[in-house]
N, C-alpha and C positions, 0 to 999 in steps of 0.2 A: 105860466112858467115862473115859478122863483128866481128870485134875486140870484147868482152865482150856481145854478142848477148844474150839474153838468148835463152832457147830453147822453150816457148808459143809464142815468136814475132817468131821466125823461122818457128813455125808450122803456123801462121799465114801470113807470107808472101807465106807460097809454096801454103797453102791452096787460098789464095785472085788471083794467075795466075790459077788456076782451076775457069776461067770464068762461067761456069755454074753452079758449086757448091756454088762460090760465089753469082753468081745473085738468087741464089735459095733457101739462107740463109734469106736476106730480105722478102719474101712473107710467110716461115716462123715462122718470127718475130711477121709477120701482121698478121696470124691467131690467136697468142696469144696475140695478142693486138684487134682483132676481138673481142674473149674469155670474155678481162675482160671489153672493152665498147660495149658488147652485149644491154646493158638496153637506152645507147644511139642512137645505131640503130637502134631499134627494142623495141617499147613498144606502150602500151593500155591507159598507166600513163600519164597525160601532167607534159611536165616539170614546165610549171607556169599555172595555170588556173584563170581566173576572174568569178567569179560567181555571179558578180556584187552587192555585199555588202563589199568582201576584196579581196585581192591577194593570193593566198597558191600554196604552192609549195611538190603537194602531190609525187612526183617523187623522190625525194630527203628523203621524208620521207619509201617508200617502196621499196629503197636498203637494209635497216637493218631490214625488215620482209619478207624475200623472200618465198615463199613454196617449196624451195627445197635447201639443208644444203651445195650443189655445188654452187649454186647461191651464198650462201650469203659468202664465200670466194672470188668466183670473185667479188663482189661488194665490199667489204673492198679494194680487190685492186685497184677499179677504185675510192674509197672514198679517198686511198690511192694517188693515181696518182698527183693530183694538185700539193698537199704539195713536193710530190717527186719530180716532175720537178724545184720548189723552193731549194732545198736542193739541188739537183745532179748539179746545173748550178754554186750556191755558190759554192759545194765542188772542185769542174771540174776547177774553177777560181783560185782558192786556189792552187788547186793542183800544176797545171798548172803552175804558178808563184815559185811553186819551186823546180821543172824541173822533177815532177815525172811520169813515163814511160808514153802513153795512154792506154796499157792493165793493170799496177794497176789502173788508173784513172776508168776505164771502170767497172774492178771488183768491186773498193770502191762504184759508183756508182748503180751499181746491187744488192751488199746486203745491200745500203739500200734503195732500193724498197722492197725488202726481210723482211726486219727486219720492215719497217713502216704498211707492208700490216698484219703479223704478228703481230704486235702491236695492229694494228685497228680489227683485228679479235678477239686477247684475250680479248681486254677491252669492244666489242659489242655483242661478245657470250652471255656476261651474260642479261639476259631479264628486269634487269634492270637499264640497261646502255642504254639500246637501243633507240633511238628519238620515243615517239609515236606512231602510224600512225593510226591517228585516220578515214583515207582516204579509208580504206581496202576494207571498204564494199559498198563502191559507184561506179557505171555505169560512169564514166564523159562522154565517146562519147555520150553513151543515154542524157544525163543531159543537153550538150551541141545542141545537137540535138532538144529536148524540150523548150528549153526555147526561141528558133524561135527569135536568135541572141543580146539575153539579158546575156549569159554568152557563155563562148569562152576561148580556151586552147592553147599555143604551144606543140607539142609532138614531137614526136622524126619525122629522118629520114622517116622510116617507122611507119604509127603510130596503129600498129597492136600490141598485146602481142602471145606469143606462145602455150598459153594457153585458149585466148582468145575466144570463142565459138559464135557459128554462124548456127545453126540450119538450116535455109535455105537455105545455101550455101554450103552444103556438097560436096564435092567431084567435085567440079567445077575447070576448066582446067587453066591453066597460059591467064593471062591477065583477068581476070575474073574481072566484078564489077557490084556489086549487085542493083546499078544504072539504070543500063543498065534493068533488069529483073522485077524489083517490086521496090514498095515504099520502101526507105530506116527507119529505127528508128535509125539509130548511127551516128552521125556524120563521124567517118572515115568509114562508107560503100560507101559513094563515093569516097575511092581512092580504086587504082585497086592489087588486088592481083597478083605479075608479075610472081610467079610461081604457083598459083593455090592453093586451100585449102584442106583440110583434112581429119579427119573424121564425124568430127562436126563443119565443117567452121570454124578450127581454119588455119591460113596463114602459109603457108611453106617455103616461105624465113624467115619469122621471126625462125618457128623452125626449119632451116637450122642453121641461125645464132647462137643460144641457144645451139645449138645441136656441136659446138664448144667447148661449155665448158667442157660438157663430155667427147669428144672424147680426146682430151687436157690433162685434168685431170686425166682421166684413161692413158692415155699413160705416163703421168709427174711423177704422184703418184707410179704405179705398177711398174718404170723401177726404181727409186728414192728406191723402199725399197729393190730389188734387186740388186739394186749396190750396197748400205751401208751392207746388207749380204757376197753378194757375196767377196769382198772388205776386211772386217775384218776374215771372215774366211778363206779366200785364203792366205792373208798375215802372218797368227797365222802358218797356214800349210808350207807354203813354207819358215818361218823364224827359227821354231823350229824342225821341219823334224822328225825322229822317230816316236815312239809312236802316236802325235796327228797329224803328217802325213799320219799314218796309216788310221787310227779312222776318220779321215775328209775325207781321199780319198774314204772309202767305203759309208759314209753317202750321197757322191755328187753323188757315182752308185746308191744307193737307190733312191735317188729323180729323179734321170732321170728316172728311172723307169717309174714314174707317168705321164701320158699324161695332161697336164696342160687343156683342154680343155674338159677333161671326169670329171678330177675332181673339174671344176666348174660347171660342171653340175649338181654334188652331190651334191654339196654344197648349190647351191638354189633349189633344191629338198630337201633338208635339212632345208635348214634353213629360203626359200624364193627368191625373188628378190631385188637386194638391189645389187648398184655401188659401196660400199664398200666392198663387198665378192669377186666381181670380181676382183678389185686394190687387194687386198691381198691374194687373190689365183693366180695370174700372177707373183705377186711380190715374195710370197713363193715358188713358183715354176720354178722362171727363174732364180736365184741365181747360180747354178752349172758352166754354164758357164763363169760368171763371175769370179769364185772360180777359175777355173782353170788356165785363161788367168795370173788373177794375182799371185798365185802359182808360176808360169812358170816363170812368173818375180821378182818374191823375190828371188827364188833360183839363178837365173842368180846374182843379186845384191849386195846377201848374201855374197858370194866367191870373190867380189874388193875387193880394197883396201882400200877406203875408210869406209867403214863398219869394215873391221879389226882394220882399225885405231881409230873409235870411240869406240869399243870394250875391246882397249888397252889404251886407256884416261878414262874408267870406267864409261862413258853411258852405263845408264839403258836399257835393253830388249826393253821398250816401246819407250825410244827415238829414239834409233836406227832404231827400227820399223817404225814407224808412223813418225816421223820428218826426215829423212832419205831416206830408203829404200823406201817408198812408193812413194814418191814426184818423184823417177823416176821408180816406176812401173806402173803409173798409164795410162799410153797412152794406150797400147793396151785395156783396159777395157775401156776408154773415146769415144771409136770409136764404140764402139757397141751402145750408149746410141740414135742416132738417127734412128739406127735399130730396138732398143730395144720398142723406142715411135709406130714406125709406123707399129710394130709388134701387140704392144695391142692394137693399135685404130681396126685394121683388127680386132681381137678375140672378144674386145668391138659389133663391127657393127656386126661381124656373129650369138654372143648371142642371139642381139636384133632380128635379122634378126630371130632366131628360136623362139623368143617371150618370151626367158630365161634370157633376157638382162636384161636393165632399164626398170623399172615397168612406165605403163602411169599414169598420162596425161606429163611427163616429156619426153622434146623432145631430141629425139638421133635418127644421122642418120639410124641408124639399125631396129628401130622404126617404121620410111618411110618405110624402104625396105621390113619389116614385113609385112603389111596394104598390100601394091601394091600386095604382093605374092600371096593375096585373088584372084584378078580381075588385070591381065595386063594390062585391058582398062586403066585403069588409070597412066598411062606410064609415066606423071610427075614425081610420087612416087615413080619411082625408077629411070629415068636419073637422074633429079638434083641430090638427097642423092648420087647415082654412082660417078658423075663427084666430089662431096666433097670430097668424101672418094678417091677415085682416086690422084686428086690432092695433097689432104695433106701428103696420103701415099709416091707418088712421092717425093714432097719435101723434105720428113723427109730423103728419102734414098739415094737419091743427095748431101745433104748437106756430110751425111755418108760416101756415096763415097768419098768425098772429103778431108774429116775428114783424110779417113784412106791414102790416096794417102799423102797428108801433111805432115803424120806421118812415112812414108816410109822416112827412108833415102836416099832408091836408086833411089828414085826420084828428089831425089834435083837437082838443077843447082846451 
């Protein structure tokens, strides 16, 4: 270890020779940047169409009218994105110049992608902020198709949406194109579907793609409100001991009690289906763990010296606390959070999977795996959604590994 190291670049250097943890950090980066340029890979919308009286660019207009409340936070942050690349390359030059670390650089960077995406979501929530979109209710492939090459569109990568409907194409196999079997009406029916279509000829890499955002989200959200739980009441218990160490450590046997997965099941038998009950039935009920890791670490940190010594200069409880004492209890709780992700994407996809999950026409892997459970013939609908859910789970828990080996001291060299 160098002279004045701190300890983030240390965890960072042990973590970066764990070659597979490392290489496996990036392709989880790229699923959440999958997540938030979904609309770019994958849509129905042309990004510019000519209809041969003007140019419109209805694409741009139906980021801020999505039909579904996940979409339209990933889309602030892909409306987000531009602007942030401008900003993070100034600030990075800036920084840069006057010699500060590359992990503040990196942090100052991240929250503000954070704080912009946030921004563009408070000020588009409201319905009258929002750009028009006066495009909602128009076919363009049909239109385009129609007008027998008097108007014409660019559209994305793929230029399917995930919701997209196709009546005659039900349930047809990868490589499928509806070219090939009958007259087409839609413009993009002659490109091929590479993994095959749905229940109503809607395209299933498209909702592969889509089906990112949920999984993401629900893993990002449900671990995010159970850390900030877990986190402040583990620290409150293991800082002031007694009494509200009492009183905390029985509430954390209570909640374990509860099987997190029965009682999301009550809950939308209660109250419905709906991707917010599951993030905050995961999140209220995975906190315990977290409570105690950090627990374990205030009381350790409580009993230095340092902590005595701010004690004795007449910092406040809370300082001591939270500016202090947490900044270095907060590793072993850091290392759960990539277990934490790829624990509720699993619980996410088995919901769906029992048809408890996300409510349709909204794509989520679990969704697929739903549908296929009907009829096996249809074996598409559950490899690919398989190999997603596989893969992401894997990387989340490689990186994890990694995380925690990093943070091992007795691993260092």
């Amino acid at each position: 270890m160098s002279e004045g190291e701190a300890y983030l670049d240390i965890v960072w250097r042990q973590f970066k020779k764990n070659r597979l943890a490392y290489f496996c950090l990036w392709p989880t980066l790229g699923l959440l940047l999958t997540a938030i340029c979904a609309p770019l890979l994958a849509s129905n919308v042309p990004l510019v169409f000519f209809d041969g009286r003007e140019t419109i660019y209805p694409w741009f207009s139906s980021l801020f009218n999505p039909a579904e409340s996940i979409d339209f936070v990933f889309n602030m942050a892909l409306v987000s994105l531009a602007p942030w690349v401008a900003v993070a390359v100034t600030t990075n030059w800036w920084q840069r110049r006057r010699g500060v670390p590359g992990r503040r650089r990196a942090a100052a960077v991240f929250c503000e992608f954070l704080l912009l995406t946030v921004a563009a979501a408070g000020v588009f929530s409201f319905a009258a902020m929002r750009p028009l979109n006066r495009f909602s209710l128009r076919d363009f492939p049909t239109e385009e198709f129609e007008s027998h090459g008097e108007k014409h569109g660019v559209y994305a990568v793929l230029p399917f949406g995930p919701i997209e409907q196709d009546l005659d194409s039900r349930f047809e196999g990868p490589g499928y194109r509806a070219a090939d079997s009958r007259a087409v009406t839609k413009s993009n029916q002659h490109r091929t579907h590479w993994l095959g279509t749905y229940t109503a000829g809607e395209d299933v890499l498209a909702r592969i793609i889509y089906g990112t955002r949920i999984s993401m989200s629900v893993g990002i959200v449900a671990v995010g409100i159970y850390m900030a739980i877990g986190i402040v009441v583990g620290a409150v218990a293991g800082y002031f001991g007694g009494g509200p160490d009492m009183v905390i450590s029985r509430v954390i046997e209570i909640v374990l009690l509860f099987p997190a997965l029965f009682l999301i099941l009550t809950v939308v038998a209660l109250l419905g289906q709906n991707i917010f009950y599951i993030m905050a039935v995961i999140g209220i009920t995975g906190w315990p763990g977290i409570a105690r890791l950090i627990r374990g670490e205030v009381l350790k940190q409580r009993s230095l010296d340092y902590t005595l010594a701010a004690q004795a200069l007449g910092a406040s409880h809370r300082r001591i606390l939270f500016r202090h004492i947490l900044a270095n209890s907060l590793g072993p709780a850091l290392v759960s959070v990539p277990f934490g992700i790829a624990s509720a994407i699993i619980t996410e996809a088995s919901l769906s999977l029992l048809g408890l999950g996300v409510r349709e026409p909204a794509p989520s892997w679990g969704n697929l795996l739903h549908t296929a459970n009907e009829d096996y013939h249809r074996w598409w609908l559950v490899v690919f959604p398989s190999i997603a859910i596989f893969i992401t789970v894997t990387l989340f828990n490689l990186v994890g590994n990694g995380l925690r080996d990093a943070m091992d001291p007795r691993l260092r060299i």
